[in-house]
Structures are given as C-alpha cells and as structure tokens.
N, C-alpha and C positions, 0 to 999 in steps of 0.2 A: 504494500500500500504506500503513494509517494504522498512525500509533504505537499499543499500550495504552498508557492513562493511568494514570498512577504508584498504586495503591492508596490510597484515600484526599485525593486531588486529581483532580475533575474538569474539562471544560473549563469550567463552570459555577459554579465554586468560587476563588476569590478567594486567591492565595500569602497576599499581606500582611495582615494579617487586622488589620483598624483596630482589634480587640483587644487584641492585641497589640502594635498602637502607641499606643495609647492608655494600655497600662500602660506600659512605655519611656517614656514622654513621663511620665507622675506619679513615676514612679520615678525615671527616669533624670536628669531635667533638675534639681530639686532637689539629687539627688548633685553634678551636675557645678558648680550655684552653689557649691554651700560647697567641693567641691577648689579651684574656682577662687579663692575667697575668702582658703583656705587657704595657696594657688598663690602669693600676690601681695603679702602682708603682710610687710612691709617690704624691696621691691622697688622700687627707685631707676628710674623708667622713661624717665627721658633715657639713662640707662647701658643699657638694655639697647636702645634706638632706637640709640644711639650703636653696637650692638657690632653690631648686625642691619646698619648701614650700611657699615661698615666689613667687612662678613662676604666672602672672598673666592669669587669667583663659582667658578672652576674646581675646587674643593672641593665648591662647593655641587652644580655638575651629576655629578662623583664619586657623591653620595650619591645624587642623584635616579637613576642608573644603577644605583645596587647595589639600590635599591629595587625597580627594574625585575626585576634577576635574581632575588631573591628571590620573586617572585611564577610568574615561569618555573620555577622550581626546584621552588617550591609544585604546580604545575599538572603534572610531569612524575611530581612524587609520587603525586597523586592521580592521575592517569594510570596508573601504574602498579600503586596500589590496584586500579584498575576493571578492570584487564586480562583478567580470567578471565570477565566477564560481556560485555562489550562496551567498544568504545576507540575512539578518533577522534584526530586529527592534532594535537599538541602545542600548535599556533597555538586550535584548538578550546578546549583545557584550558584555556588560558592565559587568553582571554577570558573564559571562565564565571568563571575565579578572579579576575581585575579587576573582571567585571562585578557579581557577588556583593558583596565590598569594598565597591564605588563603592555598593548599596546598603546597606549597611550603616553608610556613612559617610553618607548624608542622612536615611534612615528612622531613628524610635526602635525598638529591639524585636529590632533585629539578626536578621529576617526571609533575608538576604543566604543565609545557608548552607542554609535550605531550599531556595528558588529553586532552586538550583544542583545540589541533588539532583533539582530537577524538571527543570531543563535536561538533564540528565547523560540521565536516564529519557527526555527527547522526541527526545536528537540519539541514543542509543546503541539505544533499545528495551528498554532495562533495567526493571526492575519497581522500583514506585518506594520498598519497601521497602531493597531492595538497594541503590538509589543512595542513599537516606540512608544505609546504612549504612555505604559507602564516604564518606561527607562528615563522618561519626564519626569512625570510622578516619581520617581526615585528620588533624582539629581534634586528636586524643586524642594522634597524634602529638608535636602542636606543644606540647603540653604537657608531655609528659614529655621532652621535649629543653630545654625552656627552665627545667624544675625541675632537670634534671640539670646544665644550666650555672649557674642558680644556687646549688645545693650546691656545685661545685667552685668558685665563685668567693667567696662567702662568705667563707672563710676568709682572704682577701686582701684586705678591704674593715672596715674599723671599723665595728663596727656592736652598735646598743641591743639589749636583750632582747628588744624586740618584734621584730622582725624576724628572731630566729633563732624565736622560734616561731612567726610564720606560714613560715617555710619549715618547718620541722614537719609545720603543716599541706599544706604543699604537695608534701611528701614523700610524707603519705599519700596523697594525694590520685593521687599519681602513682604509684605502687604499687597505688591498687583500680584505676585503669585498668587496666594492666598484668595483674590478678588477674581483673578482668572479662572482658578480653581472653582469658584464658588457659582459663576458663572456660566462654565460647562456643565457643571450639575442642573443648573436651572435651565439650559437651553437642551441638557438631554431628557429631563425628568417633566419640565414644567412648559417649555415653550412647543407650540402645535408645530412648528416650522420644526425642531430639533427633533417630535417624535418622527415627522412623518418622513419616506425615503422621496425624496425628490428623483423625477425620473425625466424631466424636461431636459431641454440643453442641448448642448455638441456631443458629443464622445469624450471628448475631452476635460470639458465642464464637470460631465456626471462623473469623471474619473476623478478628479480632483476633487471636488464635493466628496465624494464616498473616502477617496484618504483621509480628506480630514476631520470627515467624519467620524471615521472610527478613532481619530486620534483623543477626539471631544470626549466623544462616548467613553472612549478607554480611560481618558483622564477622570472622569466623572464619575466613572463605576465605582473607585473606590472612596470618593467624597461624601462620605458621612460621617457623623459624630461618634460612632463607634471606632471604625476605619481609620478616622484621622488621628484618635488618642491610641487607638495600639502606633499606626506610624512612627508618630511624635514620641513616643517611647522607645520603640524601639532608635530612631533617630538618636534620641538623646543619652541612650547607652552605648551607640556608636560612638559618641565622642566624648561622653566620657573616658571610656575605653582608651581612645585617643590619645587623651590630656593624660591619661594613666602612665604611656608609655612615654609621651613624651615629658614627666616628672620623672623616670626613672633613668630617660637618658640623661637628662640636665643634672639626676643627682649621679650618676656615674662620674659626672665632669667636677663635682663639689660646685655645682651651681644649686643656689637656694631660691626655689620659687614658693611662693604660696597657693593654696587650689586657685584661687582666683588672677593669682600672675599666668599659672597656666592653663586655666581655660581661654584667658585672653591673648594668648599668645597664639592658640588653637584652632581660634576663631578667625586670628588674622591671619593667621600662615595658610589655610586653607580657603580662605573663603578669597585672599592676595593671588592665589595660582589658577584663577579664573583669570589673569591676565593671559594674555599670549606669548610664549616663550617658548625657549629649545623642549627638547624632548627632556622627561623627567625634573624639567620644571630648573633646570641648574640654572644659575646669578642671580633670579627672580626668586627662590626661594631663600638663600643666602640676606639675601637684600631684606627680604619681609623680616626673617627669624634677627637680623641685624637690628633692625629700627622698632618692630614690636619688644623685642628684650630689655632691649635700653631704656624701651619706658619704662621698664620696672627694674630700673637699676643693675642689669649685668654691664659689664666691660665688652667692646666691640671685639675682642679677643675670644673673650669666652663664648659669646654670641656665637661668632662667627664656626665656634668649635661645634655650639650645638648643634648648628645647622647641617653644618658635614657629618655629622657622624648621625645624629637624625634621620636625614636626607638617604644616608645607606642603608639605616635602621630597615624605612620600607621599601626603597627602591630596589636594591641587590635582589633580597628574598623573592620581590614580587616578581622582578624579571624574568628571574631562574623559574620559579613558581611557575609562571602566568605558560612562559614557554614550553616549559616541561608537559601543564596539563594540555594546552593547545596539539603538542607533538606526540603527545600519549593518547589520542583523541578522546580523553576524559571527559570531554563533551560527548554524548553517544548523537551518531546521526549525521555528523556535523563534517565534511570535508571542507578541510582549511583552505586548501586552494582554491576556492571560489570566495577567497578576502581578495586576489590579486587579480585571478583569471582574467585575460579580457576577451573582448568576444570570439565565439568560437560557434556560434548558429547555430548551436543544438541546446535540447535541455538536459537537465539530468533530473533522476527521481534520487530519492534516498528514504532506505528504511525507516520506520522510525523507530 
C-alpha cells in the first residue's frame, strides 16, 4: 500500500531547494562573520582555552543529557500535536526531531522543519498540508514559551533600553501567534466560509485554497483549552530542561548563574538564533551567549567559554545523532534521497 505524497512535494521534487541554500548561505554567513566579530573583541583566548580545560566533565555530560531530554520532550509534543491525524511511537518523533536539527545545523536555509513535515506525511499518511501545519504549531509553541520566560525574567536581569524593546517586539510577536492561532480555530470551527470546501476557481486557485487549507484546519485542530495547556507544559518543560543543562554547563566553567540568570539567558540565546546565520548557528550564537551573560555579570571570557562548549554540548551529539538515525533509516518508510533527488519523471510508492 503506497503513501500520498505530501501536496506540493513530489517524489521528483527536491526538500532542500539549493535556493534556499543559496540564500542562507549570502544571508546567513555574513551575519554570523560580524556576530562572530562582534563575539570576540576583547576576549582574552588563553583565558577562555584555560576555562574550557579546566571545565568539569560530569557537569558537562549533565548538560549533554538534559539536551537529550529536551529534544524527547520536543518530539512527544509534536506527537501529541499530530495525534488526531495520525501518530507513531515516541522513538519515531524523536528521531524526525534530531534528524531535522542535525539538518538544520549543516545546511544554510534551515530546510530541517520542512523535511520533517515531509517525514511526518511518508511515516503517518498524513496530507502534507496538515503535517506542516502541525510543524507550525510546534515551532509557534516554542516561541511563545520562551517570550513568556523572557518577560518574567526580564525584570531580574539589568538590562539597556534596547533590549526591553525588542522584547516588545517579541511580545507582539507572541500574541499574533496566539491571535492567528485563535483565528484558524474560529475560521475552521465557526466561520461558514472555513467549514465549507470551496470548489469554484482555476485549478490552481482550488489547489492553493485546499493547501492552505489544510494548513488552517491542521493549525486549528489542536486549538483548545485543553490542547493548548498540555502544549504549554509540555513546552515549558522543554526549556526548563534547557536552562537545566545549560546551569550545568556554566557551572562546569565555575560560572554562577541564578534560575533566573538562566532562564534569561535561555530565552535569549534561543529565541536570538531565529536570526539568519551559518549552519549550526556559529558567531551569532557566540555573540547572543556574549551580550545576554554580561547582563548578568559574567566576564566576556567566561561568556564566550560558555558559549563554545554549550554550543558543542548540543550541536556534536545532534549531528552524529541526527545522521546516524537518518543513515540507519530509523525513520521507517522514509528514503533519504528524495531530500536531494531532483527530477527524474517517475514516482515512487513506499511501504509504510
């Protein structure tokens, strides 16, 4: 029995669209030279080689473990998102959300989150509106949990003008989710126009209408008040989890945070790598972990130590990780070459 292919991705059609890495790469890389630039000026680097050697192991694997859960916790949410269309076994989610990661941390263009709605679409049967829209609904999550911890931590952190108004803007920003959100529910549940299937138009029109359609619908399915408090917990034990490892690497370093230095560090360094940079986020995370630390009193030495050895904390494991499951097809169903394939005039089925 073969899968449908996701609307809009055929087996002939190419995930990562060297378009799209090709802008990442002119966009992105430049950024991350000058954060990096930014990162490093007047940074003493026998002092931070000196802190990185001295950094205690048992701490350090602390973090690489909370790393770990954090991604589990991820995958159970999205899991939990997709539940009403189709689902698969926790180990499943878990890999799609490393393996995404892991691409997103070598490719420009942050390609990662489509993939993974394509994956979701070839292992569940899902239409591949719907799985992005459930890959939405993930991402929109992690955003309004990590604005919401950085408004409550804010106030416990010294901090320049500038940075209360980009949380401003990060406030709004996390309120239209929220209102978009709220909005595809009322145009899939309450508006006559949203239940009904429009069948007028071009070809192309209805084709378009029905993607984003489903996208609405998908977004919307799981906008309720029950739905959105498990989310929002599970969310906010994602980064707790987080902020866990990332205390354990800062105290491997004898850097002293308090929970609320590092949830606001957690909020910025994450929510900061929504910029556009190289792959795996290098000078642009440097840069953030640099300038959020220092608002809470470390040295741009130590800062800069966290960052690196952080920064390997999840990137190493996930790479190895992400590829490992990707090349062990621990995805079941899922042939990898059809991320790069380009066209070849045929289709293909796959089990499921």
């Amino acid at each position: 029995m073969s899968t449908p292919e996701p609307p809009g991705v055929t087996a002939d059609s190419p995930l990562i669209s060297r378009r799209v890495v090709m802008i990442g790469t002119i966009v992105g890389v430049p950024l991350s030279l000058l954060f990096l630039w930014l990162a490093v000026r007047g940074v003493d680097f026998h002092a931070v080689t000196d802190a990185l050697s001295q950094a205690r192991v048992g701490l350090v694997v602390v973090g690489v473990i909370a790393m770990a859960v954090v991604y589990v916790v991820q995958a159970q949410r999205w899991r939990y998102i997709a539940r009403r269309d189709g689902t698969a076994p926790l180990p499943v989610f878990t890999a799609m959300v490393v393996g995404s990661i892991a691409i997103n941390d070598v490719v420009p263009g942050r390609p990662g989150e489509v993939v993974r709605a394509y994956w979701l679409s070839r292992r569940t049967g899902i239409a591949g509106a719907r799985a992005l829209a459930t890959v939405i609904v993930d991402r929109a999550s992690d955003v309004i949990a990590l604005v919401v911890i950085l408004v409550i931590t804010l106030p416990f952190v010294e901090h320049p003008a500038w940075l209360q108004t980009i949380v401003y803007v990060m406030l709004a920003v996390a309120v239209a989710l929220v209102v978009v959100m709220a909005a595809a529910w009322w145009y899939t549940h309450k508006s006559a126009t949203g239940r009904a299937r429009g069948v007028s138009g071009t070809v192309v029109r209805r084709r378009l209408r029905h993607h984003v359609s489903g996208i609405v619908r998908g977004a919307a399915s799981i906008v309720t008040a029950r739905d959105a408090m498990v989310v929002a917990g599970l969310s906010g034990l994602a980064w707790l989890a987080w902020a866990g490892g990332a205390w354990a690497i800062a105290s491997s370093l004898g850097i002293a945070q308090s929970a609320t230095d590092i949830l606001f560090v957690a909020a910025v360094l994450n929510l900061g790598v929504a910029i556009p940079s190289s792959p795996g986020f290098v000078g642009t995370y440097q840069w953030l972990a640099v300038a959020a630390m220092g608002l809470t009193g470390v040295s741009r030495d130590n800062a800069f130590a966290f960052s690196v050895l952080m920064q390997a904390t999840w990137l190493i494991p996930t790479i190895v990780a992400g590829i490992g499951l990707i090349a062990y097809a621990g995805i079941r169903g899922i042939d990898v070459r059809t991320l790069t394939r380009r066209s070849t005039g045929t289709k293909e089925t796959h089990a499921p």
